[in-house]
VOSEKOL-34181 format. One line per 4 residues: for each residue x, y, z of N, C-alpha, C, O. Coordinates in steps of 0.001 Angstrom, whole numbers, plus 500000, padded with zeros to 6 digits. Atoms other than C-alpha are relative to their C-alpha. Example, Ala and Ser with C-alpha at 12.3 -4.5 7.8 and 13.67 -1.06 7.14 Angstrom:
500890:498810:500000:512300:495500:507800:500900:501200:500000:501936:501181:500665 | 499180:498810:499940:513670:498940:507140:499230:501090:500730:499739:502198:500899;
This chain:
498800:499656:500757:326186:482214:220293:499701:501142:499041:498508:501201:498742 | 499806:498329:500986:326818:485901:217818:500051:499006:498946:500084:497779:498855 | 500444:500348:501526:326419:485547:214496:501925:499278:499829:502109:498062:499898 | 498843:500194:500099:330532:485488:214044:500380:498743:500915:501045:497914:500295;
499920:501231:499452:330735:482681:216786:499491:498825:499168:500234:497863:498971 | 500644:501227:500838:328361:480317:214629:500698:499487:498789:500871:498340:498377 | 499704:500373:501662:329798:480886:211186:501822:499435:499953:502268:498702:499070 | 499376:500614:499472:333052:480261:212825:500360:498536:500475:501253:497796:500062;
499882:501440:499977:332554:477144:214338:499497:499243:498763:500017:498162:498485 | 500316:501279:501088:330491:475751:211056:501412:500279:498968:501848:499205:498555 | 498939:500167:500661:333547:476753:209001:501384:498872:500833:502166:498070:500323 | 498985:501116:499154:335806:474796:211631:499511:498666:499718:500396:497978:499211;
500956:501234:500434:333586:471804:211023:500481:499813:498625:501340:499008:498267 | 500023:500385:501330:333487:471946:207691:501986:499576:499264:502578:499104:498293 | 498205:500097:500305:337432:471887:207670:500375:501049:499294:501248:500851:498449 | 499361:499056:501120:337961:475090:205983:500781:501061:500605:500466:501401:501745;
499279:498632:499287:340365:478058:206762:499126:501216:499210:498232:501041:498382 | 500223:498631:500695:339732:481765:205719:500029:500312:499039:499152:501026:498553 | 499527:499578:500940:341657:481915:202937:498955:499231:498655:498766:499687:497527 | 500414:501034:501265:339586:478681:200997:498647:500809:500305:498104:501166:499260;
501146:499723:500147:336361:480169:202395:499712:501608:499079:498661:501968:498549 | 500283:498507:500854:337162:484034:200677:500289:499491:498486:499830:500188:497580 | 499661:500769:501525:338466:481676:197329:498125:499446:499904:497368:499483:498934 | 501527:500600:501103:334873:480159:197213:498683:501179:499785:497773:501249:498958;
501350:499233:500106:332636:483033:198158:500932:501368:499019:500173:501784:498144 | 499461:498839:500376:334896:485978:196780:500355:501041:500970:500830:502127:500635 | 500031:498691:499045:335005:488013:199787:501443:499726:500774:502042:498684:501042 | 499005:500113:499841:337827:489480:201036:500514:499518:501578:499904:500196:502404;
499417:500757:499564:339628:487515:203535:499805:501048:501712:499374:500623:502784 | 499891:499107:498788:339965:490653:206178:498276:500236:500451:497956:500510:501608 | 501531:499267:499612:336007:491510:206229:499265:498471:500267:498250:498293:500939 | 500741:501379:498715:335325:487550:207066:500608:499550:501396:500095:498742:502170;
499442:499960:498640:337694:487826:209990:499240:500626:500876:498973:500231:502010 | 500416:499070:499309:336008:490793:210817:498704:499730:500443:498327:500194:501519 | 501675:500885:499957:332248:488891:210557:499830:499225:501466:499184:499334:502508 | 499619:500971:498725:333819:485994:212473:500509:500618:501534:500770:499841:502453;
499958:499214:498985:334473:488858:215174:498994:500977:500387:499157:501941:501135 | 501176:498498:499789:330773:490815:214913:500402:501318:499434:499699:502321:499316 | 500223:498789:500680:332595:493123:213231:499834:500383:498733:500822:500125:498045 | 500710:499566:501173:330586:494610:210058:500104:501167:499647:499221:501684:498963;
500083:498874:500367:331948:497723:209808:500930:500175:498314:501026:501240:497704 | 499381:499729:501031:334035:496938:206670:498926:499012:498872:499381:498595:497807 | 500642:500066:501015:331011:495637:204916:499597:500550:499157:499517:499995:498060 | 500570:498607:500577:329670:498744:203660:498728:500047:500070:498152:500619:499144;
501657:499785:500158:326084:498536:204470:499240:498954:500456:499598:497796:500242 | 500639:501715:499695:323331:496126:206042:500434:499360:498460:501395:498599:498344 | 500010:500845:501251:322910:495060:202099:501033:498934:499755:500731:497748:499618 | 498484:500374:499918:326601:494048:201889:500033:498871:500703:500334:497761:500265;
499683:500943:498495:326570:492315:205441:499032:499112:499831:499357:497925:499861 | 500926:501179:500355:323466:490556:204733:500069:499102:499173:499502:498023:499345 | 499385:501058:501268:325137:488996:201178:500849:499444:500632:500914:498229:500448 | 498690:500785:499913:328269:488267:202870:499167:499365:501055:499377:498279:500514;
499803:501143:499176:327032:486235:205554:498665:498861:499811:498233:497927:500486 | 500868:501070:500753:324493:484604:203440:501238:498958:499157:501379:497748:499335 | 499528:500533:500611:326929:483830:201134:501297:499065:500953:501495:497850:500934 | 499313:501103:499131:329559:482729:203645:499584:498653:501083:500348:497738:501390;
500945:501437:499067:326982:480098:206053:499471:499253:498044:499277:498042:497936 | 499968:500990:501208:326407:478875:202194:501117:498775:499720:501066:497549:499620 | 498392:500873:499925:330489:478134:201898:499912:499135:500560:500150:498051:500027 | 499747:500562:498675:330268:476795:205129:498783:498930:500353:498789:498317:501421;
501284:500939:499427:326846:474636:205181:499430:500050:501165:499147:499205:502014 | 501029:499529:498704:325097:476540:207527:499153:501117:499483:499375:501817:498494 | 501189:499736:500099:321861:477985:207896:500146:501274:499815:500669:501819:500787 | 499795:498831:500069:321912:481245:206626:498596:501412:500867:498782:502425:501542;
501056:499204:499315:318145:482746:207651:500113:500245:501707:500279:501408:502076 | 499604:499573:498986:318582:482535:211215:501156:500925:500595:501383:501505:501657 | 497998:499138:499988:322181:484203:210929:499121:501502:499249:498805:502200:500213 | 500683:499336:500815:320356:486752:208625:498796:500976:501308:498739:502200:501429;
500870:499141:499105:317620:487735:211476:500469:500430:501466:500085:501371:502160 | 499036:499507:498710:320016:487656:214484:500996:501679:499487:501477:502534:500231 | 498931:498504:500771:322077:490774:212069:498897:500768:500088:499193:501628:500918 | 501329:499058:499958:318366:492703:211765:500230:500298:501366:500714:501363:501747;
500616:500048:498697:317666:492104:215108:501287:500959:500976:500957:501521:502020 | 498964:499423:499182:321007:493683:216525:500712:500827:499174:501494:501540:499803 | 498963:499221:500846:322764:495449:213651:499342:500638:499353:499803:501775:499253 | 500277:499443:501418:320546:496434:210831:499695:501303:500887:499634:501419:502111;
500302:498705:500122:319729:500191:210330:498192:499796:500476:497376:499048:499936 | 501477:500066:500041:316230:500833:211898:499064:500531:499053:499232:501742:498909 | 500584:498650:501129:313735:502211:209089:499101:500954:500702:498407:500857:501714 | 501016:499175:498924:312070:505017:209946:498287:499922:499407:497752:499627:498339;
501543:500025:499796:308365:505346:210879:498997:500542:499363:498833:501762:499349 | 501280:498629:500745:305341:506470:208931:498813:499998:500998:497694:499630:500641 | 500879:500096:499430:303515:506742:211611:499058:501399:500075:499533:502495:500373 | 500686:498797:500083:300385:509097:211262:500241:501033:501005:500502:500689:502157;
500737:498655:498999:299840:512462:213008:501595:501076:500371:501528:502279:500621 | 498809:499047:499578:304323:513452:213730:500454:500417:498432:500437:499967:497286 | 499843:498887:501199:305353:516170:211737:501272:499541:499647:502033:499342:500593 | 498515:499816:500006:308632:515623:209977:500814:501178:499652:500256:502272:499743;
499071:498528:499843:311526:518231:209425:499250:500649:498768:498767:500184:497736 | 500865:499200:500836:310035:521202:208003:501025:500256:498384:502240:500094:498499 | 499583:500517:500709:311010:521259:204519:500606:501633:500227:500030:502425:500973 | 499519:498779:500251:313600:524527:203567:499414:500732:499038:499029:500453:497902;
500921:498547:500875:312088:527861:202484:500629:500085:498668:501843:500040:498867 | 499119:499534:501053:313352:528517:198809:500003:501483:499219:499227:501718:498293 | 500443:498388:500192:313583:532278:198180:500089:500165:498975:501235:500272:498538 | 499708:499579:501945:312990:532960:194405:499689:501794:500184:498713:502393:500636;
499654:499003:500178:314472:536287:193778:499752:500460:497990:499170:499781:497144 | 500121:499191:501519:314488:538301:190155:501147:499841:499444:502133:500526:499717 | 498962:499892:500813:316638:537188:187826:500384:500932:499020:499607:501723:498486 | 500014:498927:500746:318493:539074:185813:500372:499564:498436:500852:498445:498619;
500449:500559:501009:318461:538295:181981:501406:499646:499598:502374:500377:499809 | 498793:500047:500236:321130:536410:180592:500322:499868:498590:499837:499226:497658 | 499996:499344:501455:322614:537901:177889:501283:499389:499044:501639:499709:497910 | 499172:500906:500915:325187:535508:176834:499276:498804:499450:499706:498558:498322;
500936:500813:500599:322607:532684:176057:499443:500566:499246:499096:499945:498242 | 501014:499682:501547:320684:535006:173873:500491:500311:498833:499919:500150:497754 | 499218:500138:500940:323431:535806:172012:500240:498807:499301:499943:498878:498109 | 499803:500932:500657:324431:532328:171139:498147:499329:499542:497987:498499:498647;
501439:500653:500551:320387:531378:170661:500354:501041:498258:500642:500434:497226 | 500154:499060:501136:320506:534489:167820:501315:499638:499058:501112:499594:497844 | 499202:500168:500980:324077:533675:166435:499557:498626:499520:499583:498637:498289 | 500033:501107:500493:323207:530025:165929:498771:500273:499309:498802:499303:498552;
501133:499691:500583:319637:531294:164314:500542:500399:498841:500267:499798:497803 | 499638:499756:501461:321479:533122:161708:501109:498752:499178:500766:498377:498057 | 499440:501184:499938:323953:530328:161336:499139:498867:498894:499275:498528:497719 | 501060:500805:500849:321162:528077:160433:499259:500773:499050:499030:499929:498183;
500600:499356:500977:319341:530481:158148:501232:499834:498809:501073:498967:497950 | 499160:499888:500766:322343:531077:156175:500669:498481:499363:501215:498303:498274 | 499654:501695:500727:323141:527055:155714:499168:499755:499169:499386:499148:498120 | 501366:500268:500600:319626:527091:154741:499812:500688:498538:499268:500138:497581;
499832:499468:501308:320148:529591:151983:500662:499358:499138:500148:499097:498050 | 498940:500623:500871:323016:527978:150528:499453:498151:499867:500087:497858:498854 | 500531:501117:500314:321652:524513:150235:499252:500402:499112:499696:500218:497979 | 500880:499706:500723:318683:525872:148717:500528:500202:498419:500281:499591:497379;
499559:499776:501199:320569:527547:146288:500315:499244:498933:499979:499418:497762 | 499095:501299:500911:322532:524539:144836:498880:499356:498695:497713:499075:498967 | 501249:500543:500717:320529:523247:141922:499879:498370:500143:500860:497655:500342 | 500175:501286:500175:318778:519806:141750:501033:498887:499593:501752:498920:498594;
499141:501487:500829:320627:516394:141292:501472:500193:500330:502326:499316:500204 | 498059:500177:499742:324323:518095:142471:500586:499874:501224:501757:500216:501388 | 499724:500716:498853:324277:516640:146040:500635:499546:499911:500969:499053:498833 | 498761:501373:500339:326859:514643:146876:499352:499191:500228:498122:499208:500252;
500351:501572:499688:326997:510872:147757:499673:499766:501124:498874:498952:501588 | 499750:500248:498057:327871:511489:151491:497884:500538:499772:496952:499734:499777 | 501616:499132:499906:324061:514022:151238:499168:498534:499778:499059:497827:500780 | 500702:500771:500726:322131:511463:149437:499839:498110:500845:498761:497562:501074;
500066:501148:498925:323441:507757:151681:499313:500197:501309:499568:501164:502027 | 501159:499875:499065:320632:507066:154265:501442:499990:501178:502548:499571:500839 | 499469:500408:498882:322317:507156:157852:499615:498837:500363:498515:498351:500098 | 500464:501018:499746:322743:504220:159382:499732:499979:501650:500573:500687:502204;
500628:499980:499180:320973:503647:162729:500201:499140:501116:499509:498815:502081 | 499919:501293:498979:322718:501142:164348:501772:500154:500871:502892:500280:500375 | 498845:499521:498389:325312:501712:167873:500772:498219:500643:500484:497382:501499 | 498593:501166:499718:328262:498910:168037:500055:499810:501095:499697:500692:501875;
499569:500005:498724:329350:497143:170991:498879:499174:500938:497766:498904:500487 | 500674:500956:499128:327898:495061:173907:499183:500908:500812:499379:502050:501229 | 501147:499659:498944:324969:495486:175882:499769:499327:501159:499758:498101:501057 | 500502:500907:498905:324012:494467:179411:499083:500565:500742:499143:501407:501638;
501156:499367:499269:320463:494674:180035:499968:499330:501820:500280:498237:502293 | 500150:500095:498786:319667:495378:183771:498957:498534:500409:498342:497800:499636 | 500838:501388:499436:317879:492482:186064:499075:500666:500031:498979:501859:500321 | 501065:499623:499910:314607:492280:185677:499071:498282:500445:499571:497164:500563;
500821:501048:499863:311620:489882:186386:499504:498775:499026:498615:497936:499176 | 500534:500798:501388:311420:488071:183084:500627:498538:500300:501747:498633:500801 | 498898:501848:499465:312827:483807:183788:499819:499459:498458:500216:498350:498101 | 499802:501594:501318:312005:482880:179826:501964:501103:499549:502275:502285:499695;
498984:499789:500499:315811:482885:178303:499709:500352:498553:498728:499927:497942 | 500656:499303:500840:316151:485058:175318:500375:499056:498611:501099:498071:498466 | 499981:501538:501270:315827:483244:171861:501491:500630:499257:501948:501752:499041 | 498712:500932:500692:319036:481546:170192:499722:501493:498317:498686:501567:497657;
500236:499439:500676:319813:484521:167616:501315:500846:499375:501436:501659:498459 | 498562:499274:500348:323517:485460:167644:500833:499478:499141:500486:498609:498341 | 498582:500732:501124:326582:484533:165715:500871:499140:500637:500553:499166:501826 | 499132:500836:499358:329397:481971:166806:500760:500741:500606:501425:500160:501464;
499238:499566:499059:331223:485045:168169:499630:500594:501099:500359:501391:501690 | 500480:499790:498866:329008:485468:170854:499578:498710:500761:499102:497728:500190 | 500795:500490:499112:328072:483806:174238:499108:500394:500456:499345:501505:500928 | 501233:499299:499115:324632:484497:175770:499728:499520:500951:498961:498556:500958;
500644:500625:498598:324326:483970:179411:498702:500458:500619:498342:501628:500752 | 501209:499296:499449:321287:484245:180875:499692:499026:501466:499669:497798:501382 | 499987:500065:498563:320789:483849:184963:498948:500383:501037:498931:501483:501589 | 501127:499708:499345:317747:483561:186879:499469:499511:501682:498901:498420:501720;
499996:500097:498388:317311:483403:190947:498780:499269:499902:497944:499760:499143 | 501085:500550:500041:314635:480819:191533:499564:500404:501511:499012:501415:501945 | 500426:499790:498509:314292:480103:195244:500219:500388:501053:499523:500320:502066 | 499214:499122:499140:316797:482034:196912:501015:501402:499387:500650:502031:498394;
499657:498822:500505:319344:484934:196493:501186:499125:499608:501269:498086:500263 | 498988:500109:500565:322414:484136:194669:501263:500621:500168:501008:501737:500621 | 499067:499183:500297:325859:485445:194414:500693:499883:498848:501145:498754:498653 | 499390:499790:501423:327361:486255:191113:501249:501069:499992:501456:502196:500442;
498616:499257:500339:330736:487043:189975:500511:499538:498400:501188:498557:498092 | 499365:500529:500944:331191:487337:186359:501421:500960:499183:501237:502030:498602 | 498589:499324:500866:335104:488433:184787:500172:499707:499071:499587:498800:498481 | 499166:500453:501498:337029:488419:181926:500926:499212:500726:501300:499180:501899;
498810:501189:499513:339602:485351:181335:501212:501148:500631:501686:500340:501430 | 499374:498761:499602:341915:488453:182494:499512:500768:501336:500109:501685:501899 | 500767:499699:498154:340052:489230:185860:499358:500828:499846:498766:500989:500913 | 500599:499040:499705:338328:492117:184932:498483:499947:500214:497736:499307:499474;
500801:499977:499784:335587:492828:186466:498412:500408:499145:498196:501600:498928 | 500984:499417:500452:331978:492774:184715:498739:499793:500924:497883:500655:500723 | 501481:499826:499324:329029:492154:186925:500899:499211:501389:501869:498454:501428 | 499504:500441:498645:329418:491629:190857:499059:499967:500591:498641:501111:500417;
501440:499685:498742:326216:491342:193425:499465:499224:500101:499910:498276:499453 | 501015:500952:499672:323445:489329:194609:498439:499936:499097:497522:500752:499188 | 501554:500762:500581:320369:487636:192514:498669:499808:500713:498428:498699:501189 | 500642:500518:499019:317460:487973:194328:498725:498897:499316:498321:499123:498175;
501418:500409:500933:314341:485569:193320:499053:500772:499126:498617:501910:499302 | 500766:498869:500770:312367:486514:190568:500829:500891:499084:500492:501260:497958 | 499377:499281:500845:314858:488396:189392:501454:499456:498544:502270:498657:499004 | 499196:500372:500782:317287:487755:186107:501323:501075:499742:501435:502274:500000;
498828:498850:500460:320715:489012:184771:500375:499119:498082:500810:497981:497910 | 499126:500335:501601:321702:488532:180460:501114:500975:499797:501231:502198:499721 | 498774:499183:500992:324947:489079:179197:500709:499487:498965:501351:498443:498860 | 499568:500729:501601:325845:488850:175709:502078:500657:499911:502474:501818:500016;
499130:499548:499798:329615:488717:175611:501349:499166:498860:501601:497961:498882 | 498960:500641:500879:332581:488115:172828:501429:499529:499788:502254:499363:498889 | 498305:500767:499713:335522:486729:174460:499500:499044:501289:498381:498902:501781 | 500430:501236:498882:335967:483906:177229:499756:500968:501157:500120:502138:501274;
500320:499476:498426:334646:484567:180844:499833:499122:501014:499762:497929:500718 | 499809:500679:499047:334567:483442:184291:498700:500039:500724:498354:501166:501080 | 501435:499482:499371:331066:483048:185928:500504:499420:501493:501118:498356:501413 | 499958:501005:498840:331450:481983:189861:498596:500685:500581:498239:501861:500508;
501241:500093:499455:328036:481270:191672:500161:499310:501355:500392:498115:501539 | 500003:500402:498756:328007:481286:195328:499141:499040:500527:499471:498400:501525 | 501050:500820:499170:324498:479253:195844:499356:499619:498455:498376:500190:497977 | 500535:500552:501270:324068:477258:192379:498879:499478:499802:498241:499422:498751;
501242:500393:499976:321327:475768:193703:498786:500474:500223:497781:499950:500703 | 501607:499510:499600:318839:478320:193714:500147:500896:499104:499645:502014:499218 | 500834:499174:501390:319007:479595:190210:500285:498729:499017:500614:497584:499328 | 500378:500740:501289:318669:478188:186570:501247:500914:498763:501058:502130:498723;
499285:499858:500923:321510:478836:183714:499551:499425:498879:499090:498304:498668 | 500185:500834:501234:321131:478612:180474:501365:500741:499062:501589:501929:499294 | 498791:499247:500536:324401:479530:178175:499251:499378:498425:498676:498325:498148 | 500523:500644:501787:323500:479580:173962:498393:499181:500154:497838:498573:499239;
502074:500192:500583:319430:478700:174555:500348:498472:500737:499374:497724:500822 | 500199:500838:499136:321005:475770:176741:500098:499692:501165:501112:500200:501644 | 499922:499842:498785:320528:474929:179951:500791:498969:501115:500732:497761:500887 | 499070:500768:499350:322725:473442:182494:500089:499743:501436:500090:500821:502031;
499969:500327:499156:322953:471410:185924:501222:500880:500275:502127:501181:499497 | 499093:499743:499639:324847:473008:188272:500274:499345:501512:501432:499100:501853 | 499614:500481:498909:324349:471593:191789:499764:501112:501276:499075:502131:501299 | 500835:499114:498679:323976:473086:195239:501716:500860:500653:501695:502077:500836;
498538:499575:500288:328336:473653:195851:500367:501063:499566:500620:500902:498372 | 499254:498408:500571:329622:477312:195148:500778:499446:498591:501285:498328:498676 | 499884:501221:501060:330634:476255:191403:501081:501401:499265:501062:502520:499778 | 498894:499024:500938:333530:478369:188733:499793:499227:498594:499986:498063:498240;
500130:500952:501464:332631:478011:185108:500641:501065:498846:500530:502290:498861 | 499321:499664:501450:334392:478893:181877:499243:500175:499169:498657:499123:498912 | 500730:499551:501228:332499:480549:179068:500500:500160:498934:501362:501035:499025 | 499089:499321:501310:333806:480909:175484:499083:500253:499008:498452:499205:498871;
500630:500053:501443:331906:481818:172395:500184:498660:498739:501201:498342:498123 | 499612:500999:500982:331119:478905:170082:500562:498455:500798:500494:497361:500238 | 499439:501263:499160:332851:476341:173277:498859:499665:501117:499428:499052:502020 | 500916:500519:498735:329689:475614:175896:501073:500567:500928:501842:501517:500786;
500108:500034:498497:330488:475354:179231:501164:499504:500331:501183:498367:499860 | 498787:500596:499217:333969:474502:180958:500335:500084:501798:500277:501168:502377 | 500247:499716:498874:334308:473929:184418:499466:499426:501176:499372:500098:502203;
């Protein structure tokens, strides 16, 4: 049986239609028709095709690795070869010619030279002690607003250190790859993709959110420095600042 024949019948099994299986994994409804028919051209990429039909034989309680090496084996992109001794494409000649001097940059290098000389005079001039307030207040050094550091290899969760108007999620792939979908209570989109082992995602965030986790059972959550069962079930959880976990 094709990859699309299998995941087919285990979704028939499992009792599910199309519509409940693109509600649990996220994917859209037309590109698992298209799966369930071998066709992968509206995945956008092995990468893509390899999440979605991990994540859909998850939905569906079927075996995803074998489904996974039957797509290599007939679909994926071949990589190419480093094999010693063949030449590859010769690289393009780059003809460096004589430039000719450009005389609008040296102008603005020389007007902004006097520019600054002349600020420089006039400061100078001013006598001691008649700075203003604005001159004299240190700058301050610090850039507003949320951060979301990239995944990396780190699994300790970061220490308990915020205020009640933040949530801190922190999301770590243990023994398999994951799928993650986290929005605003408003749908918008903030993080979308796959978790691979080893790897983590933190996001510090100050309104409610929607986390959904395609394969709960092969990472570790911790929300506010605590950590939480989730189960093996594609799972939808509620985040709020200051409220745990809903969901």
């Amino acid at each position: 049986m094709s990859i699309g024949e299998i995941l087919t019948a285990a979704r028939r099994q499992a009792g599910l239609t199309i519509t409940q299986v693109s509600a649990r994994t996220r994917i859209r409804e037309t590109i698992i028709r298209g799966i369930e028919r071998d066709d992968f051209s509206a995945c956008g990429g092995d990468f893509y095709a390899r999440g979605h039909i991990r994540a859909i034989a998850g939905a569906e309680g079927a075996d995803p690795e074998p489904l996974i090496r039957e797509y290599d084996a007939s679909y994926g992109t071949p990589q190419p070869s480093a094999a010693g001794g063949v030449p590859g494409p010769a690289a393009p000649l780059r003809l460096t010619g004589r430039r000719r001097p450009n005389w609008g940059v040296a102008l603005l290098v020389v007007l902004a030279a006097v520019i600054g000389l002349v600020a420089y005079h006039l400061v100078a001039s001013q006598p001691a002690g008649r700075g203003t307030a604005a001159g004299r207040r240190p700058v301050a050094a610090h850039q507003a607003g949320r951060r979301h550091p990239a995944a990396t290899n780190t699994v300790a969760p970061p220490a308990a250190g915020h205020g009640s108007s933040d949530v801190v999620i922190f999301l770590t792939a243990v023994s398999e790859p994951c799928w993650a979908d986290l929005t605003t209570s408003g749908g918008a989109a903030i993080f979308q993709g796959i978790i691979y082992p080893g790897t983590s995602e933190t996001w510090t965030e100050r309104r409610a959110v929607t986390l959904r986790l395609g394969n709960p059972g092969a990472v570790t959550l911790t929300v506010d420095g605590k950590s939480r069962g989730l189960g093996s079930a594609p799972v939808t959880l509620s985040l709020a600042p200051g409220q745990g976990i809903s969901g």
